[in-house]
C-alpha positions in Angstrom: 0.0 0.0 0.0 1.2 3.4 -0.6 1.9 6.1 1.7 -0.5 9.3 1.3 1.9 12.1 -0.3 4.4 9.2 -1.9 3.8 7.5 -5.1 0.7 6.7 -7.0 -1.0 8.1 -4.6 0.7 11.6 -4.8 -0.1 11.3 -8.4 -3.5 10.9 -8.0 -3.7 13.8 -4.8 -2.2 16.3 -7.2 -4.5 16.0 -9.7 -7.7 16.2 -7.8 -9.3 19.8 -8.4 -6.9 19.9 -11.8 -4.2 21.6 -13.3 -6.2 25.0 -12.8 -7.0 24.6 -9.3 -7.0 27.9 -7.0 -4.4 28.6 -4.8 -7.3 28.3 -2.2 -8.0 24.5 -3.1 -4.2 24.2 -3.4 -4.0 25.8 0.6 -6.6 22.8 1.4 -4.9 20.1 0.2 -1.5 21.0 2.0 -3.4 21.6 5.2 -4.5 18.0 4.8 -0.6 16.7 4.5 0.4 19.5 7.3 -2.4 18.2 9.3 -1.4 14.8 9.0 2.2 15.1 9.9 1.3 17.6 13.4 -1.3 14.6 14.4 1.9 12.2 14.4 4.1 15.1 16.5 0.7 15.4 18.8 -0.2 11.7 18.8 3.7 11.2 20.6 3.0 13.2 23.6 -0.8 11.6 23.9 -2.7 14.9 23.3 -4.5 16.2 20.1 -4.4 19.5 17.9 -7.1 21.4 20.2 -5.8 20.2 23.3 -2.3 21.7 22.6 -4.4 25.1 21.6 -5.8 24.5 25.1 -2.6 24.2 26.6 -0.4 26.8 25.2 -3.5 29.4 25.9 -3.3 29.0 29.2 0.8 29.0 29.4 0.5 31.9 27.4 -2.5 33.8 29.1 -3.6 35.2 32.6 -6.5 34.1 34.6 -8.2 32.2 31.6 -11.6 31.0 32.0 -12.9 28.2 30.0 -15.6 30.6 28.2 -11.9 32.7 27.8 -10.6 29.6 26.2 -13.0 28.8 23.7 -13.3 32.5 22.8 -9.9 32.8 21.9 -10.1 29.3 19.9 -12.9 29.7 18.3 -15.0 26.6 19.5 -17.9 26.3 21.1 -18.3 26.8 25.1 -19.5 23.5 25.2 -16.9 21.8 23.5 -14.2 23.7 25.3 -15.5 22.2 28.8 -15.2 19.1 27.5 -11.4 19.8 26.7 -10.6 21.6 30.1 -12.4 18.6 31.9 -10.2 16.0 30.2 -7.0 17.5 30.3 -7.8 18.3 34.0 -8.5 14.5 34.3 -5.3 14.5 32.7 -3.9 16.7 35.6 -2.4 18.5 32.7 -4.7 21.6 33.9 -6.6 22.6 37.8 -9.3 24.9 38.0 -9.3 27.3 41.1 -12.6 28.8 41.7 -11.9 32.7 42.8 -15.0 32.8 44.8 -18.6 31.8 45.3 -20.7 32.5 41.9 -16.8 33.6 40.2 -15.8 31.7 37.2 -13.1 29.8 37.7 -9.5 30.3 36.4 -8.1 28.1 34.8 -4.2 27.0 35.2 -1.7 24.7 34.2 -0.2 21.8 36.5 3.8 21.1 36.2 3.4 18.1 34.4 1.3 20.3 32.2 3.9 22.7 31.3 6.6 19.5 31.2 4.2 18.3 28.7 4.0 21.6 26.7 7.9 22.3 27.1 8.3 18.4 25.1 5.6 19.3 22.3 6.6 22.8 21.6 10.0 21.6 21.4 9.0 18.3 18.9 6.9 21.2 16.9 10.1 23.8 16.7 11.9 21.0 15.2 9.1 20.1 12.7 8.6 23.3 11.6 12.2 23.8 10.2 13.3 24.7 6.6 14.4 20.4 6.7 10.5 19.6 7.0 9.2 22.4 4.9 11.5 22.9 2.2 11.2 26.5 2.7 13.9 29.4 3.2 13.7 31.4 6.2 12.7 34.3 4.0 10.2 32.3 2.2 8.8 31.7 5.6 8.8 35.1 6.7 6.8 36.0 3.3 3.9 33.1 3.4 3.5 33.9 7.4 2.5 37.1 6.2 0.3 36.0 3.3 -1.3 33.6 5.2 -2.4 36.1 8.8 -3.2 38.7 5.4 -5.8 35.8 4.2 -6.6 34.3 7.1 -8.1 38.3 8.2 -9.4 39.0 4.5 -11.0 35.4 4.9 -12.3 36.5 8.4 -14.0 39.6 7.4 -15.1 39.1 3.9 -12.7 41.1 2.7 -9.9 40.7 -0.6 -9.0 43.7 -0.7 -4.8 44.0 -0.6 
């Protein structure tokens, strides 16, 4: 059997949508293969895509609520519970309540940041020039293309 991106298969992925296809269709299909690849680095250290969101928003914020949480990653208050209560399961995360009828805040545990320190680390080296085939300069340049579509995107805008 083939490995998706090698061979035949590769063949047959870069011909789906055609030789004319738009560079949005052609931003899909590498976020498939790029979404692939960051599963593997995430599957390693036992977490998935959204829960590494989860933890490096609370690393990287103050006094985070879970409502707080899902604001800033765009998912639904209900889903983010879910996430907060497994990686608290986890003890990956605690909740302290600030006080009776307060939200409470949410914070990470040390072997929550232990496990942050190893993934961040595992995605550093995955996102080199060796994974992407990319410059530093030609990384610099589609960083800034892609925050300038992700915002045109966003706010139904295409104007440059």
């Amino acid at each position: 059997m083939t490995e998706p991106g090698t061979g035949e298969s590769a063949d047959v992925e870069s011909r789906v949508g055609g030789s004319g296809a738009g560079v949005l269709w052609r931003l899909v299909r590498t976020s498939h293969v790029v979404r692939r690849q960051f599963t593997a680095v995430f599957d390693a250290h036992g977490i998935t895509g959204p829960q590494f969101g989860v933890l490096s928003a609370v690393a990287d914020g103050d006094d985070l609520s879970s409502a707080d949480l899902a604001r800033a990653l765009g998912v639904r208050p209900q889903t983010m519970t879910g996430m907060v209560d497994a990686l608290t399961d986890a003890a990956y995360l605690s909740r302290t309540a600030t006080g009776r009828g307060r939200r409470a805040v949410i914070t990470l545990t040390d072997r929550g940041s232990e496990l942050l320190a190893r993934a961040r680390a595992d995605l550093g080296s995955f996102d080199s020039a060796t994974t992407t085939g990319l410059r530093p300069e030609d990384t610099a340049v589609l960083g800034e293309l892609l925050d300038r579509l992700e915002r045109a995107m966003e706010h139904g805008s295409g104007d440059p």
